[in-house]
Backbone as CSV, one residue per row, in Angstrom:
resi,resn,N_x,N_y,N_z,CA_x,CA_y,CA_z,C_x,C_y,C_z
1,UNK,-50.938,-76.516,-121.579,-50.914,-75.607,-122.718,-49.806,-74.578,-122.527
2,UNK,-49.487,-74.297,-123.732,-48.206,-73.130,-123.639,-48.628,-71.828,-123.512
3,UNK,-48.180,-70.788,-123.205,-48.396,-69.260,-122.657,-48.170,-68.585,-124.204
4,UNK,-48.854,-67.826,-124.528,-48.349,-66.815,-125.484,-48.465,-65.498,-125.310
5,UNK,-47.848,-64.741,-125.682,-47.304,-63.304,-125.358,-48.865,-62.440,-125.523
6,UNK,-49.638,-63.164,-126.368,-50.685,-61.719,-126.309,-51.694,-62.471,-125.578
7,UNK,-51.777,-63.382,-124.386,-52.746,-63.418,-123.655,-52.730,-62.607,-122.418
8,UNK,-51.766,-61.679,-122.296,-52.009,-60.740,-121.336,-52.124,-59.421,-121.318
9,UNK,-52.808,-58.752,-120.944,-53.281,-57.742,-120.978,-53.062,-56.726,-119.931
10,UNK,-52.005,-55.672,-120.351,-51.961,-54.288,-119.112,-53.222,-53.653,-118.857
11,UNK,-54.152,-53.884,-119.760,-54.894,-52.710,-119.236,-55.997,-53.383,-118.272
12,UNK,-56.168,-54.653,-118.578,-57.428,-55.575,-118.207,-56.875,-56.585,-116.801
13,UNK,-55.481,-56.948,-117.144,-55.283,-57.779,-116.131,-54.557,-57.567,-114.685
14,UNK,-54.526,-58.301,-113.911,-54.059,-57.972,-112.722,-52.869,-58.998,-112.591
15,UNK,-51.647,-58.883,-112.132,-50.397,-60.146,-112.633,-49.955,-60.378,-110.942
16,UNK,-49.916,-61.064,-110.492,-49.585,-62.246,-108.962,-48.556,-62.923,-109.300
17,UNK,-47.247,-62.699,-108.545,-46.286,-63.698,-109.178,-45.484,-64.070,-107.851
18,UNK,-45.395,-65.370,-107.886,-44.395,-66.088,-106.662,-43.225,-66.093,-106.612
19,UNK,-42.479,-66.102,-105.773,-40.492,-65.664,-106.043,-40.160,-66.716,-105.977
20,UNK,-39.778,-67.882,-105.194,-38.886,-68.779,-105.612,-39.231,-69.759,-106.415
21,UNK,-38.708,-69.897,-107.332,-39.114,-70.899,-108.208,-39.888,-70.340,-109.812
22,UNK,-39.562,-68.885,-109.444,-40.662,-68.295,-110.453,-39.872,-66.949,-111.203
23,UNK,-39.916,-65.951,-110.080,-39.177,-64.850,-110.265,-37.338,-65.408,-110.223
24,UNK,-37.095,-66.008,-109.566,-35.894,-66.700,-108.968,-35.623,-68.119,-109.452
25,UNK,-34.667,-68.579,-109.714,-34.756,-70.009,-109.545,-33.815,-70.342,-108.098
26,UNK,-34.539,-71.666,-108.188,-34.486,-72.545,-106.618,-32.947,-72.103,-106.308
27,UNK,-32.489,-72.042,-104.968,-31.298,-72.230,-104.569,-30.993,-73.539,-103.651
28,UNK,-29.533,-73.933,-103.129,-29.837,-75.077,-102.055,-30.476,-74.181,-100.751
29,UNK,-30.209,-72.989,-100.169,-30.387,-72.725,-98.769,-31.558,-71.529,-99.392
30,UNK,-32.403,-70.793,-98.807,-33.708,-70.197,-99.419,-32.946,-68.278,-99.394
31,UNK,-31.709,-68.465,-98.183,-30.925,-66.958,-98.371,-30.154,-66.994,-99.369
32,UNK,-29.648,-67.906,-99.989,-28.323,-67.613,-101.228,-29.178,-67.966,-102.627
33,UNK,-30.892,-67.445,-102.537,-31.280,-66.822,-104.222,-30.407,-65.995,-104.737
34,UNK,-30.427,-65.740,-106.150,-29.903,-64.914,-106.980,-31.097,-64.130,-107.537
35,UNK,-31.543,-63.026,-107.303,-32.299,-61.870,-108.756,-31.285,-62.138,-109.972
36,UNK,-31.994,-62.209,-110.744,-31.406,-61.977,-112.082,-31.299,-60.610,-112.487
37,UNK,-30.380,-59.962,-113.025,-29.720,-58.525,-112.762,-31.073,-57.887,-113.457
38,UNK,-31.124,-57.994,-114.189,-32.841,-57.022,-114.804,-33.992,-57.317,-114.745
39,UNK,-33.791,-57.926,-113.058,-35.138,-58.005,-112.658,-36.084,-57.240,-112.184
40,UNK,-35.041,-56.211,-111.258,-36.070,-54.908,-110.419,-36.832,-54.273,-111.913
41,UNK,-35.965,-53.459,-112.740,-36.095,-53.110,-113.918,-37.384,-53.296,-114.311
42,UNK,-37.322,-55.053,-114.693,-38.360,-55.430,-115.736,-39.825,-54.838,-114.501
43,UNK,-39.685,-55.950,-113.357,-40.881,-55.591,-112.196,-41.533,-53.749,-112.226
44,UNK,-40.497,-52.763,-112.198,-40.821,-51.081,-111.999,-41.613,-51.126,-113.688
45,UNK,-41.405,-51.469,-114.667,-42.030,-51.391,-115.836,-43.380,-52.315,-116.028
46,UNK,-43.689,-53.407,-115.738,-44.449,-53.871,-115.704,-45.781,-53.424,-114.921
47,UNK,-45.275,-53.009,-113.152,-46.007,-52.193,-112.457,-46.618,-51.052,-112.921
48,UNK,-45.369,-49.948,-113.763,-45.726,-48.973,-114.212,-46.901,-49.388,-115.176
49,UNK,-46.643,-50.189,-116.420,-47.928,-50.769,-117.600,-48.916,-50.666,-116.962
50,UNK,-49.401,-51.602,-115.823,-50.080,-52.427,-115.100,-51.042,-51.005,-114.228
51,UNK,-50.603,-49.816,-114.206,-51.153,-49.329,-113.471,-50.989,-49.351,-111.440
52,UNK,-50.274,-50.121,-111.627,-50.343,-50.829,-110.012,-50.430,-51.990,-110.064
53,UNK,-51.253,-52.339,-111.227,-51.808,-54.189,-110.621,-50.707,-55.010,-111.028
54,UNK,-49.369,-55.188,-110.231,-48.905,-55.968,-109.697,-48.364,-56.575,-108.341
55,UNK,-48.439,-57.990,-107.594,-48.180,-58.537,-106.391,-47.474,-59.001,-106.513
56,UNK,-46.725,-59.292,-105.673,-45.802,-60.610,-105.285,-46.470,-61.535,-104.041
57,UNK,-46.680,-62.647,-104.548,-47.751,-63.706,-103.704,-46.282,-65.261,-103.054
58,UNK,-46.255,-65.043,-102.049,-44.838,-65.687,-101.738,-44.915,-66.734,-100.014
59,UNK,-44.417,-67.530,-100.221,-44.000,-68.282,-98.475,-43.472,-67.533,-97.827
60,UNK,-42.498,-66.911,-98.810,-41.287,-65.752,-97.873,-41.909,-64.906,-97.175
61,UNK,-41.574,-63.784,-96.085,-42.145,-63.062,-95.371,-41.786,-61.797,-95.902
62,UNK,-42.835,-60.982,-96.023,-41.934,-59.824,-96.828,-41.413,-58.722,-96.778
63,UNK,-41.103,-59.192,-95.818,-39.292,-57.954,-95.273,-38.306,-58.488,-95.587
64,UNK,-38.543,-60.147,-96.095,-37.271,-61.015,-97.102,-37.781,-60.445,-98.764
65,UNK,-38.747,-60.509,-98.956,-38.985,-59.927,-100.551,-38.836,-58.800,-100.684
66,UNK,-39.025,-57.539,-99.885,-38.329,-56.227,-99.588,-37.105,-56.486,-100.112
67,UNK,-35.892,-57.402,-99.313,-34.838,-57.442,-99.248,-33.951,-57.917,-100.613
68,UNK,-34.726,-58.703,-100.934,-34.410,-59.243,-102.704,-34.457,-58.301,-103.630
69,UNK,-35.962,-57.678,-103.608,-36.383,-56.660,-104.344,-36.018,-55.286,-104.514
70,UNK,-35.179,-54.747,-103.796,-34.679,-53.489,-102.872,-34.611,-52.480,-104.166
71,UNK,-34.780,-51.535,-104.611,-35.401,-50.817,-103.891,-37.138,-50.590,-104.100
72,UNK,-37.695,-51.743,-104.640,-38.667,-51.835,-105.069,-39.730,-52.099,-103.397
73,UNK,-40.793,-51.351,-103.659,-41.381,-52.291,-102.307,-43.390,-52.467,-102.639
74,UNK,-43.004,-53.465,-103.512,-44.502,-54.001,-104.331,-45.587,-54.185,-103.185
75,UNK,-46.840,-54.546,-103.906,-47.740,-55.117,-103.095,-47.684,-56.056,-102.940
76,UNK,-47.620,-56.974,-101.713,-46.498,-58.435,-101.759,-47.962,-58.876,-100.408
77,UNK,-47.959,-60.473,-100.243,-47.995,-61.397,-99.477,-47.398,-62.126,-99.225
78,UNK,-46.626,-62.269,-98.032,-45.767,-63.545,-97.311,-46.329,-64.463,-96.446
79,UNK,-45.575,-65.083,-96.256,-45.794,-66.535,-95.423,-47.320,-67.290,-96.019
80,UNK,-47.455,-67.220,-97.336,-48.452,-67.892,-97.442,-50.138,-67.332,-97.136
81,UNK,-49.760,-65.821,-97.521,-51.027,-64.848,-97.148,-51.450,-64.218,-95.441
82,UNK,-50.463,-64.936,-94.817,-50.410,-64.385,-93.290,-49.961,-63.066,-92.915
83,UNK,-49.348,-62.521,-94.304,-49.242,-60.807,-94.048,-49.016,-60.852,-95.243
84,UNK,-49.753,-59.256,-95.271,-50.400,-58.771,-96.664,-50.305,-57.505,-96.672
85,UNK,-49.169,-57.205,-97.706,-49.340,-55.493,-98.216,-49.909,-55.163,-99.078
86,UNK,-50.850,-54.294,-99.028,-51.547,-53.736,-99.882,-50.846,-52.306,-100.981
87,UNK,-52.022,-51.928,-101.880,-51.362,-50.952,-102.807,-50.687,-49.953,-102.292
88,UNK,-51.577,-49.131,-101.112,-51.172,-48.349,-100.411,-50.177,-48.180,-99.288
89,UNK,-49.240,-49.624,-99.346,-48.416,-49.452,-98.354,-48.275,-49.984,-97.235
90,UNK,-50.004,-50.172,-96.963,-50.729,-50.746,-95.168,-50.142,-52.329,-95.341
91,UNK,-49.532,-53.088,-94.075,-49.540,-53.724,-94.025,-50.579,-54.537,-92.610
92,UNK,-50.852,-55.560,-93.208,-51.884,-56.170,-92.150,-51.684,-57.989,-92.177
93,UNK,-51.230,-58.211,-90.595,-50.784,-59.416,-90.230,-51.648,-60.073,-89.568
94,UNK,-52.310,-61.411,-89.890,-53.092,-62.040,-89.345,-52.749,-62.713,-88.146
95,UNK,-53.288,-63.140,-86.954,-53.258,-63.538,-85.969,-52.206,-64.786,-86.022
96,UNK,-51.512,-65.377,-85.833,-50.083,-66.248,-85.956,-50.285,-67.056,-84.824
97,UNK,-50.471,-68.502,-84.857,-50.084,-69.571,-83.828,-48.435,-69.632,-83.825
98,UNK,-47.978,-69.791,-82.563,-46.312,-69.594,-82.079,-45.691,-71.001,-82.500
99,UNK,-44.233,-70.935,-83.171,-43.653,-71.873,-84.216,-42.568,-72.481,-82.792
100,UNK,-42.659,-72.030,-81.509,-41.361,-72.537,-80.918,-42.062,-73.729,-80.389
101,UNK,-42.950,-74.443,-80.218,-43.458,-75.443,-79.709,-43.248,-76.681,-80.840
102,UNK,-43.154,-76.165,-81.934,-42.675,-76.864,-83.204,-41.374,-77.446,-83.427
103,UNK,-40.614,-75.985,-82.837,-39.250,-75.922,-83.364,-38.911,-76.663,-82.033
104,UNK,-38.650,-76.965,-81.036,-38.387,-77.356,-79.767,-38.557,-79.346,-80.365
105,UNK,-39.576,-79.382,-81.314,-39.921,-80.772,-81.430,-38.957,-81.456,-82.476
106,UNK,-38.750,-80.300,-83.469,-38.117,-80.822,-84.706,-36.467,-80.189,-84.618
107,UNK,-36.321,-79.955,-83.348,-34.535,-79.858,-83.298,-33.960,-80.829,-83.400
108,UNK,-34.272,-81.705,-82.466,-33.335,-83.253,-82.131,-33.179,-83.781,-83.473
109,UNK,-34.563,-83.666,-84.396,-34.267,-84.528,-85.459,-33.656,-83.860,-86.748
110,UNK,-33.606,-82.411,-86.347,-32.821,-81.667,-87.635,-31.232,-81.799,-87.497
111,UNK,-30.642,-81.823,-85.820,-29.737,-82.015,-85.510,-28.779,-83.448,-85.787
112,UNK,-29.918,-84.389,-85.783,-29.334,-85.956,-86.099,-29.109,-85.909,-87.597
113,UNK,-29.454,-85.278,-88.761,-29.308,-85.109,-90.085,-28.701,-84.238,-90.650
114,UNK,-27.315,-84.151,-90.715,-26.746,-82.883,-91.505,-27.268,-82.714,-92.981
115,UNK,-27.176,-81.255,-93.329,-28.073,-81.057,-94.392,-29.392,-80.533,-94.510
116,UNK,-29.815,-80.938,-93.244,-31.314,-80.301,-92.663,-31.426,-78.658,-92.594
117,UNK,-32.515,-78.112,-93.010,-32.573,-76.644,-92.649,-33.880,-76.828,-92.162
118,UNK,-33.853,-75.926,-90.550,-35.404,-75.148,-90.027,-35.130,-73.580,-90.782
119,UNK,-36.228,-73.229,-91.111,-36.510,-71.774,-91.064,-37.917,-71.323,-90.541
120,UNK,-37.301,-70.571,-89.893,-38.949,-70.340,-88.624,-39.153,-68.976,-89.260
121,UNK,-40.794,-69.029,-89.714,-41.170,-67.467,-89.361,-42.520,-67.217,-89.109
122,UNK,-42.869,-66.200,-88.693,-44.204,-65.863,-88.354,-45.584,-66.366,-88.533
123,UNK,-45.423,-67.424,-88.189,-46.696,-68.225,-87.862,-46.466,-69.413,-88.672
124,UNK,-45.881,-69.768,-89.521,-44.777,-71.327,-90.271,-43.597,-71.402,-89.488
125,UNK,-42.982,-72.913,-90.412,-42.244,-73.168,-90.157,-41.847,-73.923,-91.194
126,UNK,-41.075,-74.183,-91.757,-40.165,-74.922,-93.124,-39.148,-75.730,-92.618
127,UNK,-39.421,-76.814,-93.429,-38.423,-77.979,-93.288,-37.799,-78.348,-94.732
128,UNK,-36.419,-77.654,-94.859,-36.046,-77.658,-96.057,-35.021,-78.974,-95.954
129,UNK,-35.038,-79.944,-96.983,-34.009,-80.930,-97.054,-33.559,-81.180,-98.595
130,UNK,-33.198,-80.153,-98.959,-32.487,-80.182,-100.420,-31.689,-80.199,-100.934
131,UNK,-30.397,-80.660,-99.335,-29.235,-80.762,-99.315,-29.116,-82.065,-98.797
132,UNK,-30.587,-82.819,-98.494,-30.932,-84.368,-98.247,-32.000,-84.707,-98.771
133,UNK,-31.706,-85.217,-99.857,-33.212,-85.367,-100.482,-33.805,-86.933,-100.303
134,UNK,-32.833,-87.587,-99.970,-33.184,-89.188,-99.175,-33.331,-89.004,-97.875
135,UNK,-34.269,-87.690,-97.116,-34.669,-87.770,-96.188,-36.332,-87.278,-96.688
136,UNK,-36.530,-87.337,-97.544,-38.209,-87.204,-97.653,-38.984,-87.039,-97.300
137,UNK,-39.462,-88.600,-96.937,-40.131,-88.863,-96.395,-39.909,-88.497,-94.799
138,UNK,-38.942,-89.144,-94.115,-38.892,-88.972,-92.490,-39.260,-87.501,-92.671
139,UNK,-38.943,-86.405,-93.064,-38.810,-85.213,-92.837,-40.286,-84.962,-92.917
140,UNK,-41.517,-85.606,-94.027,-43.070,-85.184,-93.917,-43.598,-85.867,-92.603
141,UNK,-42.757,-87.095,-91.892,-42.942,-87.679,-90.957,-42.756,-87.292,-89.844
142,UNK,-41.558,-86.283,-89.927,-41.403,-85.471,-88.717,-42.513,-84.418,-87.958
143,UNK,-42.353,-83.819,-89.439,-43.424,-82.291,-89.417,-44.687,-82.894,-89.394
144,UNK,-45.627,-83.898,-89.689,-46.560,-84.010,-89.382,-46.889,-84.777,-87.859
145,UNK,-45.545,-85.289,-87.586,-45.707,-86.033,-86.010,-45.005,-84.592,-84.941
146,UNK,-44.293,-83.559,-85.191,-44.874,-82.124,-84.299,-45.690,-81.603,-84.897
147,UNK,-46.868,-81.832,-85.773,-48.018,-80.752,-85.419,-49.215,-81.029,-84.842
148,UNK,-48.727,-82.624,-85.124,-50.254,-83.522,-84.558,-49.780,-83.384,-82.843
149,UNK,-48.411,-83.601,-82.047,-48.172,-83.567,-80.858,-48.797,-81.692,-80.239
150,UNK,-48.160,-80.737,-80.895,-48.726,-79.646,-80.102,-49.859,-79.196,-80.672
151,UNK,-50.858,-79.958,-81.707,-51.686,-79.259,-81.848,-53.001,-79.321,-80.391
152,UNK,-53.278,-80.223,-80.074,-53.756,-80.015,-78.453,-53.340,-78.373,-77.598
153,UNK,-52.434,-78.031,-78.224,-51.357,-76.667,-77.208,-51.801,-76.035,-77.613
154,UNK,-51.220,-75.621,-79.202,-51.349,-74.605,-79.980,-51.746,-75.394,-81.253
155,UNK,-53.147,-75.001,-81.364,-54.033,-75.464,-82.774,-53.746,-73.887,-83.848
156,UNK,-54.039,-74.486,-85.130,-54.266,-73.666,-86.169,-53.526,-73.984,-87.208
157,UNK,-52.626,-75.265,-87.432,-51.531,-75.522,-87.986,-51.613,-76.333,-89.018
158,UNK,-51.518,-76.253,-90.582,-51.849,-76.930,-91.458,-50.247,-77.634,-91.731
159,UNK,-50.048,-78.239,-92.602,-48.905,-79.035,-93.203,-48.975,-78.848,-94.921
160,UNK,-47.661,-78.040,-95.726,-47.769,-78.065,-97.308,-46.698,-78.757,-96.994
161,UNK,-46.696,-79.828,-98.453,-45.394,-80.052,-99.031,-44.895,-79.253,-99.930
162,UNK,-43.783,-79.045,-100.285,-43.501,-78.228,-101.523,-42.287,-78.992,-102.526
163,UNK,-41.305,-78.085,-103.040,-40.290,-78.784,-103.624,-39.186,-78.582,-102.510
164,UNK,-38.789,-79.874,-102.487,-37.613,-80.124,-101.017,-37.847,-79.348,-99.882
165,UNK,-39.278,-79.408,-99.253,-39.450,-78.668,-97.664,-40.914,-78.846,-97.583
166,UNK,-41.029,-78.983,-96.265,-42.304,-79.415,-95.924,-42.360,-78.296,-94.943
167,UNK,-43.911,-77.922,-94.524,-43.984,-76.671,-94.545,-44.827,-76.564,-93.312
168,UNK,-45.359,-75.794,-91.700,-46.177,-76.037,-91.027,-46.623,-74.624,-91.133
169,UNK,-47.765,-74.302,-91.459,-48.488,-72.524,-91.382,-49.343,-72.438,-90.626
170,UNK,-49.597,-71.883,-90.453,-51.279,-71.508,-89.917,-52.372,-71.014,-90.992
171,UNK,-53.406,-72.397,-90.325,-54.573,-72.660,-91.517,-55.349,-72.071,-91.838
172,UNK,-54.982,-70.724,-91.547,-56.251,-69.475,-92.037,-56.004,-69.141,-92.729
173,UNK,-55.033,-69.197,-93.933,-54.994,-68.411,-95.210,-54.039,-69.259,-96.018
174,UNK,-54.182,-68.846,-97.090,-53.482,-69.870,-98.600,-53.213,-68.321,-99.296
175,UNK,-52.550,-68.374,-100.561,-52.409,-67.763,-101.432,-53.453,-67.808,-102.292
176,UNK,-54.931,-68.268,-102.162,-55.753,-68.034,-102.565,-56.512,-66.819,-101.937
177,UNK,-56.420,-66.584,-100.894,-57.081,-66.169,-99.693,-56.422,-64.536,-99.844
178,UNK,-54.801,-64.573,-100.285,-54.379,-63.557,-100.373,-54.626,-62.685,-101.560
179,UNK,-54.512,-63.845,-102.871,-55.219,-62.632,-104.001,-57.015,-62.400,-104.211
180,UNK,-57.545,-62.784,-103.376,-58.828,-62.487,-103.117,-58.897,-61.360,-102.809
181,UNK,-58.387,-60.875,-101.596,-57.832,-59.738,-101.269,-57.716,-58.562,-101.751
182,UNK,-56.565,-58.896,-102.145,-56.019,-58.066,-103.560,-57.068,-57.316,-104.397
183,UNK,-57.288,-58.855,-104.913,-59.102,-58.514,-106.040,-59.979,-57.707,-105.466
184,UNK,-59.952,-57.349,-104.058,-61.448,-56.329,-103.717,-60.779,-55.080,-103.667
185,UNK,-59.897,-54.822,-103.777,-58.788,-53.348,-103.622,-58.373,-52.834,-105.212
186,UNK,-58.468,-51.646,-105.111,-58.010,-51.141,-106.161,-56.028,-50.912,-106.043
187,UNK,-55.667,-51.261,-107.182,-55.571,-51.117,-108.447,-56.194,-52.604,-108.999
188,UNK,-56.764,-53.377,-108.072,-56.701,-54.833,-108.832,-58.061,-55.192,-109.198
189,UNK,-59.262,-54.468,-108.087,-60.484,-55.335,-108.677,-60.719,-54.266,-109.937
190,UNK,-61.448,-55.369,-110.275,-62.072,-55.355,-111.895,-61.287,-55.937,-112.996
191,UNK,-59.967,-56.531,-112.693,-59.146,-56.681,-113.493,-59.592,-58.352,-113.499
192,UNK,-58.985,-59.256,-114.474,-58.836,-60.846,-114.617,-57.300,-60.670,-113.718
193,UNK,-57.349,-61.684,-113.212,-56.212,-62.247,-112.026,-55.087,-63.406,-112.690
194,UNK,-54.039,-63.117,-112.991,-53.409,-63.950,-113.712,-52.158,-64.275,-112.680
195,UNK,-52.130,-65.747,-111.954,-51.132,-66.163,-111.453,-50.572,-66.610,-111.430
196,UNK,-48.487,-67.013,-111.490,-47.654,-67.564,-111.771,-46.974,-68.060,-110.660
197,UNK,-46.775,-69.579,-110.524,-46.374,-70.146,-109.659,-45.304,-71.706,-109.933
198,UNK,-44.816,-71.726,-108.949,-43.900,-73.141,-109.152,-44.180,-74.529,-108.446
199,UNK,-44.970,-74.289,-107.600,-44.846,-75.381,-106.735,-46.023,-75.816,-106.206
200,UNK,-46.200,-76.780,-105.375,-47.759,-77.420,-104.974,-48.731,-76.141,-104.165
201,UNK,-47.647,-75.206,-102.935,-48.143,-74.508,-102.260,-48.408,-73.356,-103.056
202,UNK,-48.340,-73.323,-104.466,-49.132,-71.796,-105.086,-50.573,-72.788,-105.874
203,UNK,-51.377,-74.107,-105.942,-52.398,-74.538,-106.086,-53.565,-73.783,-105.541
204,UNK,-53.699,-73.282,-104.160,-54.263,-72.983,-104.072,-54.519,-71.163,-104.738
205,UNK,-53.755,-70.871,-105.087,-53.901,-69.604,-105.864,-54.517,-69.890,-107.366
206,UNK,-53.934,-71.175,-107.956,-54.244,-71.483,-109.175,-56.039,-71.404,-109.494
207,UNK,-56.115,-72.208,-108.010,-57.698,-72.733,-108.032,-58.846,-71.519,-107.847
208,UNK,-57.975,-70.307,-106.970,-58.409,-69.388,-106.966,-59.277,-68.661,-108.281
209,UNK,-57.892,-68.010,-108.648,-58.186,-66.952,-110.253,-58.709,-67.990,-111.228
210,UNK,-58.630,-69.516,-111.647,-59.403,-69.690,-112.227,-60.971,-70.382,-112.119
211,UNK,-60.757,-70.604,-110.639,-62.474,-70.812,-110.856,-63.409,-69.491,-109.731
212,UNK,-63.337,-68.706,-108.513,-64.018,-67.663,-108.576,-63.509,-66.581,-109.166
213,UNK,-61.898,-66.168,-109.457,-61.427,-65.097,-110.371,-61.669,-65.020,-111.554
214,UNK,-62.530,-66.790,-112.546,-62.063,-66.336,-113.590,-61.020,-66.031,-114.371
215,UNK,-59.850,-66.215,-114.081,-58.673,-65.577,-114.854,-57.931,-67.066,-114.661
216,UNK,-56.769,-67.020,-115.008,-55.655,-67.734,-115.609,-54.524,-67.847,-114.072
217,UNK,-54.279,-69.187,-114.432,-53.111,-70.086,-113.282,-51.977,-70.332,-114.822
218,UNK,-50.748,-69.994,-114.638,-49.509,-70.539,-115.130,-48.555,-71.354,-114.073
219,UNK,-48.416,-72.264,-114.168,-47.210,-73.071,-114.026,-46.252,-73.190,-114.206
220,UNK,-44.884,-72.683,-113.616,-43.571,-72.578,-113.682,-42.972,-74.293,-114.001
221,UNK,-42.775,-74.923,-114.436,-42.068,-76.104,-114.796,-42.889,-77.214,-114.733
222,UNK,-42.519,-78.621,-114.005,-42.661,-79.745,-114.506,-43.737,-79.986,-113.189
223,UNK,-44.542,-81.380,-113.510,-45.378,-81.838,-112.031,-46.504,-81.108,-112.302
224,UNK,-47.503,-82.236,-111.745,-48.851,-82.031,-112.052,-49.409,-81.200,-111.781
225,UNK,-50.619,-79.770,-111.966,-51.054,-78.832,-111.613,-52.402,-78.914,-111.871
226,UNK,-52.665,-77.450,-111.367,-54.276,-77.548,-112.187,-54.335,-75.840,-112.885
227,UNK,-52.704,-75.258,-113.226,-53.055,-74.482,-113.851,-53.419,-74.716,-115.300
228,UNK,-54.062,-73.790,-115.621,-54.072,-73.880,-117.453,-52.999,-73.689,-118.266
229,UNK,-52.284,-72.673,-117.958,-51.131,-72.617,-118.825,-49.713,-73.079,-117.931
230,UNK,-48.761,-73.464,-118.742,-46.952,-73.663,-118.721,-46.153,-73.037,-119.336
231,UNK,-45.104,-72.503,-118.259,-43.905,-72.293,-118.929,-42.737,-73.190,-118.280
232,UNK,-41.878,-73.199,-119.035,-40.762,-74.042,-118.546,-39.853,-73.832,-117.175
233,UNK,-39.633,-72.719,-116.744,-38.970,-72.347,-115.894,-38.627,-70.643,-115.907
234,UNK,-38.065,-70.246,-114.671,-38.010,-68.532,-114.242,-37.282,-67.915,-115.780
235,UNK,-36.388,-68.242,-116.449,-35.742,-67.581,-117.678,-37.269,-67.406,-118.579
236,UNK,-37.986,-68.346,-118.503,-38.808,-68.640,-120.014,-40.290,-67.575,-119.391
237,UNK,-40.435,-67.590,-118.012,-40.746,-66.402,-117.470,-40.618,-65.124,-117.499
238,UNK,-39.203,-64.842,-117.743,-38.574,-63.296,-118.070,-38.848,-63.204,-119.344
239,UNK,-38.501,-64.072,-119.639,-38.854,-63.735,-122.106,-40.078,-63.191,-122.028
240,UNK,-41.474,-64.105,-121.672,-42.375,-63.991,-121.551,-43.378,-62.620,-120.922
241,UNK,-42.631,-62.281,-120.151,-43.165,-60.608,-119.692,-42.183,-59.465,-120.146
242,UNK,-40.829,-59.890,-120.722,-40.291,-59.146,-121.544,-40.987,-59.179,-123.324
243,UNK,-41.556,-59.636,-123.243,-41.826,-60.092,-124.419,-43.889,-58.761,-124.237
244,UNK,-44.404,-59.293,-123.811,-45.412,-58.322,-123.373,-45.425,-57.262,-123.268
245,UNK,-44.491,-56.555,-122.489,-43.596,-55.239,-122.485,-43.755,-54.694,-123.513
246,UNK,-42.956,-55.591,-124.581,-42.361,-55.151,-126.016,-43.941,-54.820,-127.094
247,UNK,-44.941,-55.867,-126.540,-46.156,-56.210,-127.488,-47.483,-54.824,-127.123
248,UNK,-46.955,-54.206,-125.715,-48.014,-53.182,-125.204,-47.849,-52.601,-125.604
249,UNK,-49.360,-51.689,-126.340,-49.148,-50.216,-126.699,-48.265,-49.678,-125.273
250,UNK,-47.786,-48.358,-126.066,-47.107,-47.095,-125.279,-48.476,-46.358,-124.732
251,UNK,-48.050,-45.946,-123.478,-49.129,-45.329,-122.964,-48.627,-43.861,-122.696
């Protein structure tokens, strides 16, 4: 189903939004995103509407969404809910299984494939091949043959696929897990939870807000989901909360 401008609500809702693929569109390497120039802008106005209740719910770690966002510094989750800033500022990092037992496994074979990117961070690890996309498969083959080898070592380690990167985290938290969170803290509980995402690894957020949140999953582009609503991509995104902006009373 398509999104329309008056299903959201500043005063009622709470807005979760993912950066790449959403706020951003995709790049080949995950450092050379582009913000779109009136993006901080639109984000400080929306927040302002919103009262507070807005997040940024992200893989990235967020001293990289800091860094995009500058000089903005939202209530954000990175790496997949493994650290979590809250309204007030506090940040709180969950316990992290160590990525070099990983990375030690998946050198040789990032090295035999030009085009390959590792990006290691705090308790993941990403296997981006979007500069090889006829490595696919070997590449889910890789990452799941180092996590099954050190998980005996170091357990806690789940496997996402996403769009072009396969992903190793630690299995204690999803982006469901993170706007749960959120939801028991003010500015957000009491509000409906409305989350926007691009890719397989924001599902579990989808599944979240709409079946114990109640509220609404959007879908950034193409490929099967289980949100309720679609938009086409990050531009049709900006219309869309520019467009809300325009539709809110003045407060």
């Amino acid at each position: 189903m398509s999104l329309q401008t008056h299903e959201y609500d500043f005063a009622a809702d709470a807005l979760f939004l993912d950066f790449d693929g959403t706020l951003v569109n995709l790049a080949p390497e995950p450092e050379s995103v582009v913000p779109a120039p009136d993006l901080i802008e639109m984000l400080q106005q929306l927040q302002a509407r919103a009262n507070g209740a807005l997040a940024v719910v992200s893989g990235r770690p967020v001293a990289q969404l800091d860094h995009y966002l500058a000089p903005l510094r939202l209530p954000a989750a990175g790496v997949h809910g493994l650290e979590r800033r809250d309204a007030s500022g506090r940040l709180v990092q969950l316990a992290a299984p160590a990525t070099e037992p990983l990375m030690e496994r998946l050198a040789p074979f990032v090295a035999r494939h030009p085009g390959l990117l590792l990006e290691p961070k705090r308790g993941a690890l990403a296997l981006h091949y979007r500069k090889a996309p006829h490595l696919e498969q070997a590449c889910i083959e890789a990452m799941n043959h180092a996590v099954s080898d050190v998980g005996t070592h170091v357990p806690g380690f789940s496997v996402l696929r996403g769009k072009m990167v396969v992903e190793a985290k630690a299995a204690l938290a999803d982006k469901g897990d993170a706007i749960a969170a959120f939801m028991r803290e003010a500015p957000f509980a009491g509000r409906r939870p409305v989350f926007v995402g691009d890719d397989i690894t924001d599902e579990a957020g989808f599944d979240w807000v709409q079946t114990l949140g109640s509220g609404l999953g959007v879908k950034i582009g193409e490929g099967q989901s289980r949100a309720q609503m679609r938009l086409d991509n990050p531009a049709a995104l900006h219309q869309w909360l520019e467009q809300a902006l325009r539709a809110a009373p003045r407060v």
